[in-house]
Structure formats: C-alpha cells, structure tokens
N, C-alpha and C positions, 0 to 999 in steps of 0.2 A: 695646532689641532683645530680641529672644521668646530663650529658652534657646533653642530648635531651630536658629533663626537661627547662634547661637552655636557651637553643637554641630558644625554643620554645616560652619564657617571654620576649627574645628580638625580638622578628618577625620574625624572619629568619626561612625558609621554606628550603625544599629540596625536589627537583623534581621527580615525579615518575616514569618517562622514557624521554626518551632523545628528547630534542624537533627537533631535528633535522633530526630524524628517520622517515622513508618517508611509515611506515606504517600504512597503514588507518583500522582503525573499518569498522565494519558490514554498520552503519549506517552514516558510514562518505561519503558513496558514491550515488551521488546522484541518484534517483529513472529512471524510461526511460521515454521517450514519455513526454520529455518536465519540465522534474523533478517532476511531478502530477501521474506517477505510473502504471502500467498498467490497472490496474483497474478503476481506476477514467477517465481516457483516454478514456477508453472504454464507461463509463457510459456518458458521454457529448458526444461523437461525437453518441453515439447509438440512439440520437432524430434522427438525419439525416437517421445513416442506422444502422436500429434495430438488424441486425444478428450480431453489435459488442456486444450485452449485451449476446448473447445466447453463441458465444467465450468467453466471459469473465465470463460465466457460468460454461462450461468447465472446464477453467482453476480454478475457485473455488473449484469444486467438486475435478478435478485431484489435490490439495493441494497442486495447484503453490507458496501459501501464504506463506509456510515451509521454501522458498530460501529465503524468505525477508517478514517478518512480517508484515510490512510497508503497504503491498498489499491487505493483509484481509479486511481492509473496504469498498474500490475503489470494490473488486470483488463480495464483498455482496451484495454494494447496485445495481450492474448491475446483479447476480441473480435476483433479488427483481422486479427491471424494467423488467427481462425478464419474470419473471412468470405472471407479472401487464399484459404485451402486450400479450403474451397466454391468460391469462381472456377473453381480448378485443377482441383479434379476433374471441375465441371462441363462442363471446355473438353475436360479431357483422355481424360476414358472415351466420350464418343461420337467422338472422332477414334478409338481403339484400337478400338473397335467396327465400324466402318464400315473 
C-alpha cells in the first residue's frame, strides 16, 4: 500500500493551500450596499424612488452581472419592477387624463 493510502486510514489530512495566505476567492468578499448587492439594494429602496429599478436595469442589460455573479438576481428582479412600473403608468396616466 502507497503512504497516502495509509495516511488516509489514519485520519490525517493535508492542506490544500496555506491557511495563512491572505488571498481571498471571488466570493470571499463581500457584496456592496450593505452586503445585499447592488441589485437587490436597488430593488428595496426603488418602492421609495422608482428611477433606482430603471439604474439597476441598466446595469443588467450593460452585463454588470459578469464582475460578480452574485448580482444577476438582485438586477433581474429590479428589471421586472421596472417594466411592472412602465405597465402602470402607461395604463394609469391616460385614464387620469382623459
């Protein structure tokens, strides 16, 4: 039998990079705007002021998602809010008008 073999039936592990090494993954760092993301940021505070979901629209189409993965659902679901608010006002300012 190989040492590893061996190593391995007594419990003994060995590390796969050095824990002391101060380099962080993709996803070790945390998101902006509170650690919730840009996107998701945007979609909550856009009840208050809707031109954040039509920014965070933007940034969906422009494939801000690309830098950080993380961001694709926060930016979808504030498209989704902005096309919903386009609907509404489109239905709703020519009934107030007329």
């Amino acid at each position: 039998m190989s040492t590893e073999v061996l190593d391995d039936a007594k419990g003994k592990y060995s590390l796969l990079r050095d824990t002391e090494d101060g380099q962080f993954g993709m996803y070790d760092k945390p998101l902006p705007c509170f650690g919730c993301g840009i996107g998701w940021f945007s979609f909550l505070l856009g009840f208050v002021f809707p031109l954040l979901w039509y920014y965070a629209t933007i940034l969906y189409f422009g494939n801000y998602y690309r830098k950080d993965p993380r961001e694709r659902a926060g930016l979808a679901a504030s498209a989704i809010a902005a096309l919903i608010c386009s609907i509404a006002v489109l239905i709703t300012v020519p009934i107030l008008i007329f």
